[in-house]
C-alpha positions in Angstrom: 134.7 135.9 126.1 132.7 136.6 129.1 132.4 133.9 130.9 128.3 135.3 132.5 127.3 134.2 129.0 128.2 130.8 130.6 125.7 129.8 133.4 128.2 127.1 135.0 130.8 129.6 135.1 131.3 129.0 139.0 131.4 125.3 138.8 133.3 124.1 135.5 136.9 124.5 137.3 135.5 121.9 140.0 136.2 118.5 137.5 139.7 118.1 138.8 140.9 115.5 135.9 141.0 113.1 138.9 139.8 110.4 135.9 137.9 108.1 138.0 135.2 108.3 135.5 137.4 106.9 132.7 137.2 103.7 134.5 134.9 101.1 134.7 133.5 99.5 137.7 136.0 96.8 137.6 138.8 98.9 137.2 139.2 96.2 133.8 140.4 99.3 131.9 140.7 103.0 131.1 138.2 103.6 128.6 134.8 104.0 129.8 134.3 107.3 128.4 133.7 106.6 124.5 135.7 109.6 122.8 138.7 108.5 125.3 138.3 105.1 124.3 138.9 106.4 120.6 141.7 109.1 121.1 143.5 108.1 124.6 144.1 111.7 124.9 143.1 113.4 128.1 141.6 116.0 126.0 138.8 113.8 125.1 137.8 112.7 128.7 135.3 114.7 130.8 138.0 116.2 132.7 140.0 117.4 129.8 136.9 118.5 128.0 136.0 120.3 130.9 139.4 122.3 130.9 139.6 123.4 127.6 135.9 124.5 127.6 137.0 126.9 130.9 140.1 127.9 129.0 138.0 128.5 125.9 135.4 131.0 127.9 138.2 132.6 129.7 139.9 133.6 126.4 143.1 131.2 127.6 142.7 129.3 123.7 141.0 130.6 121.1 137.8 128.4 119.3 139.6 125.9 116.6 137.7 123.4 114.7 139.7 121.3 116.5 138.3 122.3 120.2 134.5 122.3 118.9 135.4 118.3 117.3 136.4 117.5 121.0 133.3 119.2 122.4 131.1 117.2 119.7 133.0 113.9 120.3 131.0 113.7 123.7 128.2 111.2 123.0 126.0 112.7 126.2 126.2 109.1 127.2 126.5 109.8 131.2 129.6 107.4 132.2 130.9 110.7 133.7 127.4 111.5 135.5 127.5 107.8 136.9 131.2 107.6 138.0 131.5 111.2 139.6 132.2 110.8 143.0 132.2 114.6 144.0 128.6 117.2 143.5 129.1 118.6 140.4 128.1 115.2 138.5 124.3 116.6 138.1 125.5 119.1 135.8 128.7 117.2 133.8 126.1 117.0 130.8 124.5 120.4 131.4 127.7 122.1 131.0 129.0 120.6 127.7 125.8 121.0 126.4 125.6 124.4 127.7 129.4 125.4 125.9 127.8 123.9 122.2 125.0 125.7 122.6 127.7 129.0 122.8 129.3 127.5 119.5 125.6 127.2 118.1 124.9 130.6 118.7 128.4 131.8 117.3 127.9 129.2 114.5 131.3 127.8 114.9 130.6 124.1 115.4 132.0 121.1 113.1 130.9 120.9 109.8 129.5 117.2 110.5 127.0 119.1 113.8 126.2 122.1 111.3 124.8 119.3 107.9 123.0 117.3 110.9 121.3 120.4 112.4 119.9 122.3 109.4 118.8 118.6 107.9 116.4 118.8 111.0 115.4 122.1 110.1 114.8 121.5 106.4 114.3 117.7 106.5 112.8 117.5 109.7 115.8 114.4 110.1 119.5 114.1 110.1 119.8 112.4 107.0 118.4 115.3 104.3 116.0 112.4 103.4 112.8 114.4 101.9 109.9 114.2 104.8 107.4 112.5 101.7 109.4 109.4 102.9 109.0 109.2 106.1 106.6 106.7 106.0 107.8 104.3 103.0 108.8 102.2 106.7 105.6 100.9 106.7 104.8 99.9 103.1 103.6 96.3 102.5 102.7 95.6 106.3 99.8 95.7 108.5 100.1 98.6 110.4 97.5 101.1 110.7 97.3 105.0 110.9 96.7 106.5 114.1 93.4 107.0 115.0 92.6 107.2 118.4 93.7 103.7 119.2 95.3 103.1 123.0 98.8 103.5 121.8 100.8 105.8 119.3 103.8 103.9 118.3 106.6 106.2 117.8 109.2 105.1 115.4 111.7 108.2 115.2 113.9 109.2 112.6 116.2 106.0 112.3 113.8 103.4 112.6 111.8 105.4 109.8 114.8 106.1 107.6 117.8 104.0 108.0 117.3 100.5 106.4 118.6 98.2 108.9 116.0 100.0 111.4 113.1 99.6 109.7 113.4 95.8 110.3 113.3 96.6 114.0 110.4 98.8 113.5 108.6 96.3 111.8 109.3 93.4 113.8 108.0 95.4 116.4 105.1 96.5 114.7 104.4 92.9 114.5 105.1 91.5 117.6 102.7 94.1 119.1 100.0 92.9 116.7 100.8 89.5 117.4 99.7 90.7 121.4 96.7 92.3 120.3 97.7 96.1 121.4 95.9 99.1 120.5 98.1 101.0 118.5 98.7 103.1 115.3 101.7 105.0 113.6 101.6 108.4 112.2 103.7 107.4 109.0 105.0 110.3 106.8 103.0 113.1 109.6 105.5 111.5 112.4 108.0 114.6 113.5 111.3 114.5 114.5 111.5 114.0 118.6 114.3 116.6 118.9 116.4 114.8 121.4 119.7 114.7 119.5 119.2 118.4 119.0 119.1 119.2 122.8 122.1 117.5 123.4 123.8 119.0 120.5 123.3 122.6 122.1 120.3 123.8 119.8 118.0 124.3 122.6 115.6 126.7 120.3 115.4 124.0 117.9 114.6 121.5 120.4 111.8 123.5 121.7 110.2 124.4 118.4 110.6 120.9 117.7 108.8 119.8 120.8 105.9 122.0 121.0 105.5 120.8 117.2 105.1 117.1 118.7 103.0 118.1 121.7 100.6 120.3 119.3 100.3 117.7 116.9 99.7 114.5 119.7 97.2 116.5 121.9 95.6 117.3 118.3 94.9 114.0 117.6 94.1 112.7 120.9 97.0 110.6 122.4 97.2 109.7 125.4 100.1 106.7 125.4 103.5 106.7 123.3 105.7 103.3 122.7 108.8 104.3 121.3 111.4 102.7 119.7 114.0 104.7 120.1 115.7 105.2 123.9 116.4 108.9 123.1 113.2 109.3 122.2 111.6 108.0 125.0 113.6 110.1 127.3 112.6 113.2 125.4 109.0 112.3 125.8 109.5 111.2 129.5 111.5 114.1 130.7 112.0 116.8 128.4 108.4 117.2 126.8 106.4 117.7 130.4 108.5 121.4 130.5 106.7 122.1 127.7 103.0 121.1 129.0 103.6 117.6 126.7 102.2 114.8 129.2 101.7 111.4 128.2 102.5 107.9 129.5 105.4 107.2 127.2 106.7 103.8 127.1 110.3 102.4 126.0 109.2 99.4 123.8 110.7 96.7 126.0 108.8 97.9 129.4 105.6 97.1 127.4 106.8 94.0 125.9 107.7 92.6 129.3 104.7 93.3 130.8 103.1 91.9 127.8 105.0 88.6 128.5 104.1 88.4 132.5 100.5 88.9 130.8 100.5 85.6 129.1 100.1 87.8 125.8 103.0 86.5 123.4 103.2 82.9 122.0 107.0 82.0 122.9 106.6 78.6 121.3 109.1 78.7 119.2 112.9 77.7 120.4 115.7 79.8 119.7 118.6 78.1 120.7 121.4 80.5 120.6 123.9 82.2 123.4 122.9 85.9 123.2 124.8 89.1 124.9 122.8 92.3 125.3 124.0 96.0 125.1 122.5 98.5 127.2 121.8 101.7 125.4 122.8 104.5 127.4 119.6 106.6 127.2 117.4 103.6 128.2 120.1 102.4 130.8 121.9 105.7 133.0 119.2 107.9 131.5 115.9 106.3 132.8 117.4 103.3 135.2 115.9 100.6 132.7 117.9 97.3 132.8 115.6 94.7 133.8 113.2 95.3 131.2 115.2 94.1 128.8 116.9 91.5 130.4 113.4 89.5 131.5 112.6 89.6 127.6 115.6 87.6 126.5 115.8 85.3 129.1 111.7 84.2 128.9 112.8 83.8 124.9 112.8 79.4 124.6 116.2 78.4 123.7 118.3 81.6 124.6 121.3 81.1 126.9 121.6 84.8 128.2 125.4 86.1 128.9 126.3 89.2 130.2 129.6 91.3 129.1 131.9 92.1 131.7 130.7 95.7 131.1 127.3 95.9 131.5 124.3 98.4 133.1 125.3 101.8 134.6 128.7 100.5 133.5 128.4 99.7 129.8 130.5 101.1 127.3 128.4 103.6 124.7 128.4 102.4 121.4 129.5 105.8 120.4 126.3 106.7 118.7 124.9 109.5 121.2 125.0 113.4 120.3 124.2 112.7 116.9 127.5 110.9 116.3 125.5 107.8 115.3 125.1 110.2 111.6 128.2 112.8 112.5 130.5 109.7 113.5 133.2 111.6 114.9 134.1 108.4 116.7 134.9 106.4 114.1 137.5 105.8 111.7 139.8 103.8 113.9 140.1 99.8 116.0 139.9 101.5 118.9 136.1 103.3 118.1 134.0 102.4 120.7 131.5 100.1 118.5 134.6 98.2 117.5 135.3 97.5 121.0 131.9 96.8 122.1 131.8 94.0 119.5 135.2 92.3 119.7 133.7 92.5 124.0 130.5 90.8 122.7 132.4 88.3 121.1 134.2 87.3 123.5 131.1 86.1 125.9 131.1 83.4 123.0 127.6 85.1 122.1 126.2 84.2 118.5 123.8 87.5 118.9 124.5 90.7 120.6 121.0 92.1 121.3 120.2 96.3 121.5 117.2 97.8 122.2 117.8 100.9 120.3 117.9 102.2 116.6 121.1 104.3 117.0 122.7 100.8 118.6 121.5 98.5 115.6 122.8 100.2 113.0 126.4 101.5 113.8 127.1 98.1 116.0 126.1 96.3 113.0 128.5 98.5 110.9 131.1 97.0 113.6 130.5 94.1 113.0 131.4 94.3 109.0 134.3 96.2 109.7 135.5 94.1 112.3 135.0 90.9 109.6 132.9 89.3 112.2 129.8 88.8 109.9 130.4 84.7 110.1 130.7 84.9 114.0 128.2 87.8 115.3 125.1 89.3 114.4 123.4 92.1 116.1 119.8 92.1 116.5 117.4 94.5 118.0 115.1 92.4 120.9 112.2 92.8 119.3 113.4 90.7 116.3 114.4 88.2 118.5 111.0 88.0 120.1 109.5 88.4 116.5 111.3 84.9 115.9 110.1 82.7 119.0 106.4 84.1 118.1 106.1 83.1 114.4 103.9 80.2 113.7 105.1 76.9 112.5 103.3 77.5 109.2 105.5 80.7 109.1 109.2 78.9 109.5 108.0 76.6 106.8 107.0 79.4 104.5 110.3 81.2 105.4 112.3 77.9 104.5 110.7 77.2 101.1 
């Protein structure tokens, strides 16, 4: 192959394999990087990655099925980004992404990345769910259609389509009623964000699919985007602006907190349970959002907050990134990253471990059945938690009948 087609050609040899970006801050263990956490094999770290992607473009190995599942194992999370200590760490993402995009325009990429990326196409989601049902999410609640109210609440593909994620999205949907905010949904005319795409190496679908979004917001007038989803806010943040797409776009948790130092939200009602919370990697290393989160759970009556030894710029991904939360290349095993994040969370002696992410919800909540830990942990999104300390008394009493 000829390695110009490759526009980190000059840098890729520069990961050395040194490893220091398997490790976490505390040096507890070797398996920061969630494909190494699953295989153990250097092959799945960034360095090995890295290697076999140079050998690869050099013609050293020829493509296998079995080189593209390493390549696609890479959840985009950004351990290796945040750990680097040389100056090629900027572009550690960019150049895996850059060597699937090569496999997407050869169409030699997994079988699990190739279902995934034409369901966009056709679907306009990863699931092959018809688009007509995009918007069953929001039957039998309150919601209304977006109309040129303050915000547009963004709900993304798995909070509109996986089950366990529509309760997120309509305890959020809630909650923000509950504080009085200006806002609408767009329902079944709601388009895929594209982010997953991106990071998949289908830049041309990611920019149809953006310019799609940006058409159809500045269409209708919006100025202001909550979003559920932490991949989709960091499309909307920093991916859609290349594209002349500028709004204010809003992770849901910055808005809640501010809606809390407001006064805005009840918070009469105790919760008294110890709570752990994961840090989503494209709300965390991605946009630098802990606190957020964080002053939510501990202004909730009743919760005793406890953090897990791995935590912030150094949490370990859940494994759901890069369109592994549908392809789950990652799974399968003990040593899957979700699996470990929720034997971790149990060991805080949490009754809850709180996300703030679809993608984290639902495959940490699959961890939890697999692990058998149903009776000891339960995984909650943080605005159902919040949801629970602002329902009436009337409301408890109604729920306990």
């Amino acid at each position: 192959m000829n390695t110009a087609e490759f526009e980190y050609s000059d840098i890729i040899h520069r990961c050395f394999r040194c490893g220091y970006c398997k490790f976490p801050v505390n040096w507890i263990d070797v398996n920061n990087c969630p494909a190494y956490a699953r295989y153990r094999m250097e092959t799945y770290s960034c360095g090995g990655r890295l290697w076999l992607t140079r050998a690869w473009l050099t013609d050293a190995i020829q493509w296998s099925e079995h080189l593209a599942h390493i390549l696609y194992s890479c959840t985009s999370c950004k351990n290796c980004e945040i750990k680097c200590p040389l100056g090629i760490n900027v572009d550690i993402i960019n150049m895996i992404r850059a060597a699937k995009g090569i496999m997407v325009e050869k169409g030699r990429i997994p079988k699990e990345a190739r279902d995934f990326l034409e369901n966009i196409q056709v679907h306009g989601n990863p699931y092959g769910i018809p688009k007509s049902k995009r918007g069953d999410w929001i039957r039998e609640t309150q919601l209304e259609p977006y109309n040129g109210q303050e915000y547009l609440f963004h709900v993304g593909c798995v909070g509109a389509y996986d089950t366990r994620a529509q309760e997120a999205a309509r305890s959020l949907g809630r909650v923000l009623k509950m504080a009085g905010v200006s806002f609408g949904v767009l329902g079944g005319d709601e388009p895929c964000d594209g982010n997953e795409a991106k990071n998949m190496g289908e830049e041309a679908l990611f920019e149809e699919m953006a310019q799609e979004s940006i058409a159809l917001f500045q269409k209708l007038g919006v100025k202001k985007i909550i979003t559920l989803s932490p991949h989709s806010f960091n499309s909307l943040k920093n991916d859609y602006p290349l594209y002349g797409g500028r709004f204010e776009a809003l992770h849901y948790t910055q808005l809640l907190q501010k809606l809390i130092e407001e006064g805005r939200l009840n918070m009469s009602l105790k919760i008294p349970v110890k709570v752990t919370y994961h840090d989503p990697c494209f709300l965390g290393r991605w946009n630098s959002e802990y606190d957020a989160p964080r002053t939510i759970l501990t202004a909730i009556p009743g919760v005793m907050f406890i953090e897990m030894e791995r935590s912030r710029e150094n949490s370990l991904c859940c494994g759901g990134g890069g369109g592994n939360f549908c392809m789950d290349l990652l799974g399968g095993s003990p040593d899957s990253p979700a699996r470990r994040r929720v034997r971790e969370a149990l060991a805080t002696g949490a009754g809850v471990l709180a996300v703030a992410c679809p993608k984290c919800l639902t495959i940490l909540a699959d961890a939890v059945k697999v692990e058998g830990l149903d009776n000891r942990l339960i995984v909650k999104d943080i605005a159902e938690l919040l949801g629970e300390t602002n329902l009436k008394k009337t409301d408890v009493e109604s729920k306990q009948e």
